[in-house]
C-alpha positions, 0 to 999 in steps of 0.5 A: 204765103211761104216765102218766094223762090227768086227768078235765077237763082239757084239754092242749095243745102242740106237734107241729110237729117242725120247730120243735124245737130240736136239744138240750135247752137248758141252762135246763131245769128239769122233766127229771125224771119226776113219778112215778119222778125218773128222767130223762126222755128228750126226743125232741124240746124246744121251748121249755125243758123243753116237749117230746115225752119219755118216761119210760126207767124206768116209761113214763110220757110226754107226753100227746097235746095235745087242742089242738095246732100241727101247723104252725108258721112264725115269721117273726122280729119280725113274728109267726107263723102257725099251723095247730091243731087242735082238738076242734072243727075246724081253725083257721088263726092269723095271731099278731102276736106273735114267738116260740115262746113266744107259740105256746104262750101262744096254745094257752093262750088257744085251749084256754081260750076253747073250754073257756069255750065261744067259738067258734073263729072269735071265739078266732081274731079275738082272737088276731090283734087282740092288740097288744104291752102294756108291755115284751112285744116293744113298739116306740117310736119314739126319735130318729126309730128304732124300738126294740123292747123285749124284756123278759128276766128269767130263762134261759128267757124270755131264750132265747126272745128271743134265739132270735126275734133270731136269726130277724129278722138271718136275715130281713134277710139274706134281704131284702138277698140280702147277708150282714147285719151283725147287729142293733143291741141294748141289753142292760140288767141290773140286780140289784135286789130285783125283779130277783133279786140274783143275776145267775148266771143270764145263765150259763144264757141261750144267748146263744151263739145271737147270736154272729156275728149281732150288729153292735153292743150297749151293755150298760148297768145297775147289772151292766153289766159282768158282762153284757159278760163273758157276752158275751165268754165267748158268743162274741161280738167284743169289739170290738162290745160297749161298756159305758155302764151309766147308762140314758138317756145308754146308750139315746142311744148305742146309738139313735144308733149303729143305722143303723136299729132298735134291740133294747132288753133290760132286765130288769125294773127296767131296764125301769121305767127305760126307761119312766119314761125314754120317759114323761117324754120324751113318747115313750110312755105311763105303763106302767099306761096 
């Protein structure tokens, strides 16, 4: 029997097919059935293992999502708009947020604020006043450039960010009506206690998705060098990548060699250290702030 909807409990989810990627990515850890363990077979993955999949052995499968994108366009850096449907009716979501990720962190919030008993025009207006907080796709202006900071700590995450990359260098080519070349990026890994000592997981990241789309990244932090062999391994020309593992002469680099934004990448304690960095440079406020 196919798997049973739980009493009070209302699903969420994806049904634009558009959006799915072609294979399961490599980061997907929940692909076994929680009834049986046999695989689950994927007719179509979005974001991980978060997908339409079935069960082969016992047929148990995904239920229908009560709140669901029907349609989804992503529009790199910029945000995405989004067509759901809902127990109450239709709502329309200009989301100010990039990425797939945030699509399903929106039907979060929507399936919460109706089950809270909000109207779906108050959900719709909170959405769309939504700003970036600390390290979630914020933008500061450095030497007179804009860098985006995009937090990137575990393959799943990191596969969404670099996904969300790959739609704003094709957005730049669109613009120009000429091939781009590339985006400008600071990839900063660090392997302390909040990190994770193990750094394995960069192996698990697709950052094959970037390889020809990326004009230049500094690679810095305390693994600097293990993420510029992640790179060379993706694909990516060596003669692109530079290695500067200390933070701030690092940033400076890469700010100053970017014609014009920058896309920082830290992981988590990298990400305090670019902080503190813009903080005590008067550049951003203090991350709590």
């Amino acid at each position: 029997d196919k798997l049973r909807r739980r009493e009070g409990v209302t699903y969420f989810g994806i049904e634009d097919s558009s959006q799915a990627m072609p294979e399961l990515q490599h980061a997907h850890d929940a692909k076994h059935c929680r009834r049986c363990g046999a695989p689950y077979a994927y007719e179509r993955a979005f974001v991980g293992h978060l997908g339409h999949y079935t069960c082969p052995n016992c047929d148990a499968d995904r239920p229908e999502p009560d709140v669901a994108a029907t349609k989804v366009e992503l529009r790199g850096m910029s945000g995405s708009r989004v067509e759901v449907r809902t127990p109450e009716g239709p709502v329309v979501v200009e989301l100010p947020l990039p990425g797939l990720y945030n699509v399903y962190n929106a039907l979060a919030a929507v399936t919460a604020g109706l089950s809270s008993g909000l109207s779906l025009d108050l959900i719709r207006a909170g959405l769309e006043s939504m700003r970036a907080v600390f390290g979630r796709v914020e933008t500061i202006e450095v030497a007179g450039k804009p860098v985006s900071i995009l937090l990137i700590k575990n393959p799943a995450g990191a596969n969404e960010v670099l996904r969300t990359l790959a739609l704003e260098d094709d957005a730049d080519e669109a613009n120009e009506g000429a091939k781009s070349e590339g985006v400008d990026l600071w990839i900063a890994l660090n392997d302390r206690i909040a990190d994770g000592r193990d750094v394995s997981w960069i192996w698990d990241a697709d950052f094959e998705l970037l390889s020809g789309r990326v004009r230049r990244v500094v690679c810095a932090g305390t693994r600097a060098p293990e993420m510029a062999l992640r790179l060379k391994y993706a694909g990516w020309p060596l003669d692109r990548i530079e290695v500067s593992g200390e933070i701030a002469a690092s940033l400076d680099e890469a700010v100053a060699a970017a014609p014009s934004r920058l896309f920082a990448l830290p992981t988590y304690t990298a990400l305090l250290e670019l902080r503190t960095l813009l903080t005590n440079r008067g550049l951003a406020a203090e991350y709590w702030q």
